[in-house]
C-alpha positions as MATLAB code, in Angstrom:
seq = 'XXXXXXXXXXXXXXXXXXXXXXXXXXXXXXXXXXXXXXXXXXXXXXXXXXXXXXXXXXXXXXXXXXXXXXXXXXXXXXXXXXXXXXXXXXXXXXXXXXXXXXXXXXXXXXXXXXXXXXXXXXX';
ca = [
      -9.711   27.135   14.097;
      -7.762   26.187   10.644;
      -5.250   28.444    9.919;
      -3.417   27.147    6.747;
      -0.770   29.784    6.860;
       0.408   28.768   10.120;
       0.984   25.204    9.090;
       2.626   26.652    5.531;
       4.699   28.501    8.237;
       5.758   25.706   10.449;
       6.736   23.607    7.155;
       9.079   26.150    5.815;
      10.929   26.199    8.853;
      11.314   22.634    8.933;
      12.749   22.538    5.878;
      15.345   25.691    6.638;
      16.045   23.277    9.643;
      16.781   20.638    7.392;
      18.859   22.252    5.463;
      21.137   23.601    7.884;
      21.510   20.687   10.074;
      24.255   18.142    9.093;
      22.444   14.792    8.461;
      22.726   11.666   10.789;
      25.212    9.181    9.981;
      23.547    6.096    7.820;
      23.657    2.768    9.762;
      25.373   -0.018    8.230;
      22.829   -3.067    7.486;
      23.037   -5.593   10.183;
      24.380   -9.142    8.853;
      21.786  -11.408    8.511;
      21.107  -13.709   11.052;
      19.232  -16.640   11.262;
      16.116  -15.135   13.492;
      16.445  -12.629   10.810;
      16.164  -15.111    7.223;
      14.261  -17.595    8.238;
      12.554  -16.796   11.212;
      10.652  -13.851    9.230;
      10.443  -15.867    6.044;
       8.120  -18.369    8.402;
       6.473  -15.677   10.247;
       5.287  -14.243    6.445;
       4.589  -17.742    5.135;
       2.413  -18.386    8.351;
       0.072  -15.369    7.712;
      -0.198  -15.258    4.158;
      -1.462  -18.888    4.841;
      -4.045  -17.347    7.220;
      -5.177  -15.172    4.678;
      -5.679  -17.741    1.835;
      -7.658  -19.483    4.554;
      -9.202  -16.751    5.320;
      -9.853  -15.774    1.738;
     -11.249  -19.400    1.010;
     -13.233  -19.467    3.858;
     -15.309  -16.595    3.118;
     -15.532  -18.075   -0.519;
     -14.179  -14.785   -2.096;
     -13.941  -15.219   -6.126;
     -10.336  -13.890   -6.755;
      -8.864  -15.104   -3.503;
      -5.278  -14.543   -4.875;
      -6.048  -10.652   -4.847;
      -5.904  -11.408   -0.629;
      -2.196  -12.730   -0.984;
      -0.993  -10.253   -3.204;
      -2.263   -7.685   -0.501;
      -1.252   -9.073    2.521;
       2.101   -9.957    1.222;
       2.787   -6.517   -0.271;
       1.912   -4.818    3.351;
       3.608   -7.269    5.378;
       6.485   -6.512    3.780;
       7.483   -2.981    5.932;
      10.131   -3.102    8.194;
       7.946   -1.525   11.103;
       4.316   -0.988   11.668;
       4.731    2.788   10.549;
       6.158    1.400    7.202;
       3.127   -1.030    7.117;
       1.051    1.679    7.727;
       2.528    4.049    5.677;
       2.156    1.591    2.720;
      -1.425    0.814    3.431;
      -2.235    4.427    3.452;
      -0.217    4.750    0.220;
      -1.992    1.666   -1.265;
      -5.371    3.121   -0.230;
      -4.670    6.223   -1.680;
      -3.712    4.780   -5.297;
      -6.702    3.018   -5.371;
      -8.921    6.231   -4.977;
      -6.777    8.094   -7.813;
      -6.997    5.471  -10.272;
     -11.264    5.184   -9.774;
     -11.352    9.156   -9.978;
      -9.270    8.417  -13.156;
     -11.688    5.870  -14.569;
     -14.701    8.058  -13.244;
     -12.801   11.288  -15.088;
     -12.762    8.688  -18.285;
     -16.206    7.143  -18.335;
     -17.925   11.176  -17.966;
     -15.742   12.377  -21.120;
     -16.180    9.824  -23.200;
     -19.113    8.011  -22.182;
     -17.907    4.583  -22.960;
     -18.818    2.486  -19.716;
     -19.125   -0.682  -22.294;
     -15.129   -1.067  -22.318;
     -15.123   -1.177  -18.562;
     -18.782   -3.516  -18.183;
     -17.449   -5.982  -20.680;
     -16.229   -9.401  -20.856;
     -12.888   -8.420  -21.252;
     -12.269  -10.566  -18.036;
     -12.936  -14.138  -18.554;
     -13.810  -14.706  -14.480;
     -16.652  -12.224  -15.448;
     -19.606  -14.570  -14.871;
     -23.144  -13.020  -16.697;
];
């Protein structure tokens, strides 16, 4: 059964806890180490390759839209930040086409968004 007020509850305790509690002491940055520079600097070169393959492959029309992704998620530091940033990215994407929906039913104007303002817009 959903009970919102329980999980209202259960966050304002966390956040008493929070405030109470000392915070953890910040780890300094590691020096950076070879594995580190240009062992990951490969790894990301190797699958944003992939991807242009990929994104050739499958004859997409704005294949560079694939890099741009895959570089911006591969950039977290874990696979929670990766996911974490997907999610995010995901989520931006659905508020800005509930914007543009919100736009197009008060004004109408779906011309400014169907026209050739984009010259890779092939009629």
């Amino acid at each position: 059964m959903f009970r919102p007020g329980a999980k209202v509850l259960r966050m304002q305790i966390r956040f008493y806890v929070l405030s109470v509690q000392a915070p953890k002491a910040v780890e300094p940055l590691p020096l950076p180490r070879f594995d580190f520079v240009v062992l990951d600097s490969v790894v990301v070169g190797i699958f944003v390759g992939i991807s242009l393959a990929l994104s050739q492959l499958l004859q997409f029309e704005r294949a560079y839209w694939v890099l741009v992704n895959s570089l911006a998620v591969i950039q977290g530091q874990s696979l929670r930040a990766v996911w974490n940033k997907q999610t995010q990215r995901i989520l931006g994407t659905c508020v800005g086409l509930l914007l543009a929906w919100g736009f197009v039913a008060a004004t109408g104007q779906v011309e400014y968004f169907a026209d050739d303002h984009d010259p890779g817009i092939r009629h």
